[in-house]
Backbone as a ProteinNet text record, in pm:
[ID]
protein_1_A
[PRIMARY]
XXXXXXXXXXXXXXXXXXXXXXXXXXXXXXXXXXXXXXXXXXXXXXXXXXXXX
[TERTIARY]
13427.4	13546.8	13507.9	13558.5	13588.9	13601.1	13567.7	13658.4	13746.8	13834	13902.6	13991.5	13976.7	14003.9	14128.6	14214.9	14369.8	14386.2	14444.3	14487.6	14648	14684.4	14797.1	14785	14948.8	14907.3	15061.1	15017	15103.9	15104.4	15176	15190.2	15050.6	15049.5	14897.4	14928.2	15078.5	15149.7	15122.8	15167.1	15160.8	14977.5	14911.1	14778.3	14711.2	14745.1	14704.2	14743.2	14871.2	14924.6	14843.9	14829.9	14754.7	14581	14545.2	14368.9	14408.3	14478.7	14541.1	14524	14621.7	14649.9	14534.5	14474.3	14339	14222.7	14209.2	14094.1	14158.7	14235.9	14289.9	14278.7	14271.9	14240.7	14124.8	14021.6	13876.6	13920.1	13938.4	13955.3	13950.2	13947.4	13924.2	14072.2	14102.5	14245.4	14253.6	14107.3	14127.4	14111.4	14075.6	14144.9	14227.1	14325.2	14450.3	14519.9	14507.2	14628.2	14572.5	14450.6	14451.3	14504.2	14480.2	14543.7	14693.9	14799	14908.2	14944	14859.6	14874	14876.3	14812.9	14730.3	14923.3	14962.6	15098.4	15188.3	15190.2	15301.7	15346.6	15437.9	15439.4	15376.1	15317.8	15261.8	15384.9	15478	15618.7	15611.3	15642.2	15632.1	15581.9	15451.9	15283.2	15410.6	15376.6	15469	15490.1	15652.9	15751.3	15737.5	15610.4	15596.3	15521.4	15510.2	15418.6	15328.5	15333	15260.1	15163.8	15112.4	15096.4	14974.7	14816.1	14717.9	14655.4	14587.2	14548.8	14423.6
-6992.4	-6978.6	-6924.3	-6996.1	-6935	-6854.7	-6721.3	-6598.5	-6617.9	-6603.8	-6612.3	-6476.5	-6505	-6345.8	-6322.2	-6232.4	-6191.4	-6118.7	-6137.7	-5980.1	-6001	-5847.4	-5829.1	-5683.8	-5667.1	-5554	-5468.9	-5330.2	-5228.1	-5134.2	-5021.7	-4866.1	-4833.7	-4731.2	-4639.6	-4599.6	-4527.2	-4444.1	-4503	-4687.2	-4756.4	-4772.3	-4753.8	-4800.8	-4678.6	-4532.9	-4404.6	-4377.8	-4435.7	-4432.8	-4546	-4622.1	-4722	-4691.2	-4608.7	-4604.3	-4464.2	-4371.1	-4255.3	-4297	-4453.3	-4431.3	-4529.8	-4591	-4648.1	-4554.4	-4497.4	-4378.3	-4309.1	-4256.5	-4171.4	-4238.1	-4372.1	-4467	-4517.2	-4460.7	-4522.3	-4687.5	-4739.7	-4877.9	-4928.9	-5033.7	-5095.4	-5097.8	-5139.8	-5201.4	-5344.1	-5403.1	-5537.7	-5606.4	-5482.2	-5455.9	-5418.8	-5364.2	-5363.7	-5452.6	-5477.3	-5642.2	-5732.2	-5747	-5883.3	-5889.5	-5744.6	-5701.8	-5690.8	-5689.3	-5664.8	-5804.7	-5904.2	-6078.3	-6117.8	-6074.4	-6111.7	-6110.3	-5988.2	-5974.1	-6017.2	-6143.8	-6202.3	-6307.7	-6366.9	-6483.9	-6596.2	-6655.6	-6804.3	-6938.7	-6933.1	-7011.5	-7007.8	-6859.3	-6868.3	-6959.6	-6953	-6982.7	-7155.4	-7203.8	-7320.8	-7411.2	-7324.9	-7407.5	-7401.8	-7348.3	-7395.2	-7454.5	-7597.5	-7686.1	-7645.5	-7576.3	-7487.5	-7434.2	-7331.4	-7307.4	-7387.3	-7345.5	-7450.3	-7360	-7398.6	-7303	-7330.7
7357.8	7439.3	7576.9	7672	7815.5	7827.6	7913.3	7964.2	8060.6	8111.3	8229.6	8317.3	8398.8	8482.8	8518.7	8480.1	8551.8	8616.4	8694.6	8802.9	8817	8810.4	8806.3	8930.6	8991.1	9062.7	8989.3	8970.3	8909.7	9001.8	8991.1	9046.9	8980.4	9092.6	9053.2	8920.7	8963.5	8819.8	8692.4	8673.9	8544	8532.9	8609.7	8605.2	8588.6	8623.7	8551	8399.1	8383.8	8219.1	8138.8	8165.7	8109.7	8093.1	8171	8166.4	8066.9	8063.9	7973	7840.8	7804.7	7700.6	7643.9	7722.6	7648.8	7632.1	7747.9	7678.6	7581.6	7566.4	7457	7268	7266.5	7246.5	7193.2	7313.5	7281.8	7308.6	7394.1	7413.2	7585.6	7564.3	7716.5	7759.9	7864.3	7910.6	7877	7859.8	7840.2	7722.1	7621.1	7489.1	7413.7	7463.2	7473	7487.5	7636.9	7671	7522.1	7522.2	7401.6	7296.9	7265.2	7135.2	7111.7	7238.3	7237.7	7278.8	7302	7346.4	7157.4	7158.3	6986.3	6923.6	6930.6	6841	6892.8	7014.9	7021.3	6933.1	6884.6	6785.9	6885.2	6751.4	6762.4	6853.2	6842.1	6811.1	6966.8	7013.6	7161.1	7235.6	7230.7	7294.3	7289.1	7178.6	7138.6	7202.4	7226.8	7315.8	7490.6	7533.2	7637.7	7683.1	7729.4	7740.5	7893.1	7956.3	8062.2	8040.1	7854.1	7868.7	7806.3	7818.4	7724	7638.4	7537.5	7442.6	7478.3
[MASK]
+++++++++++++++++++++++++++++++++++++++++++++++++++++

């Protein structure tokens, strides 16, 4: 599989809570997002033909 790169831009604020609650964690940020991508339903992904698997 590919890697592919995202950028998103947040508040410092959401981007200090977020490096918080992953170190706290023991985890990456970009183990997190996957993992919280991971528990969206399948069905979603689905019905949008935009998106590619």
């Amino acid at each position: 599989m590919t890697k592919k790169r995202l950028s998103l831009r947040m508040s410092e604020k959401r981007l200090n809570k977020l490096r918080a609650y992953a170190a706290k964690r023991d985890k990456t940020i970009t183990s997190l997002l996957e993992d919280w991508i991971d528990l969206l339903p399948q069905e979603e992904i689905d019905k949008n033909p935009s998106v590619k698997n």
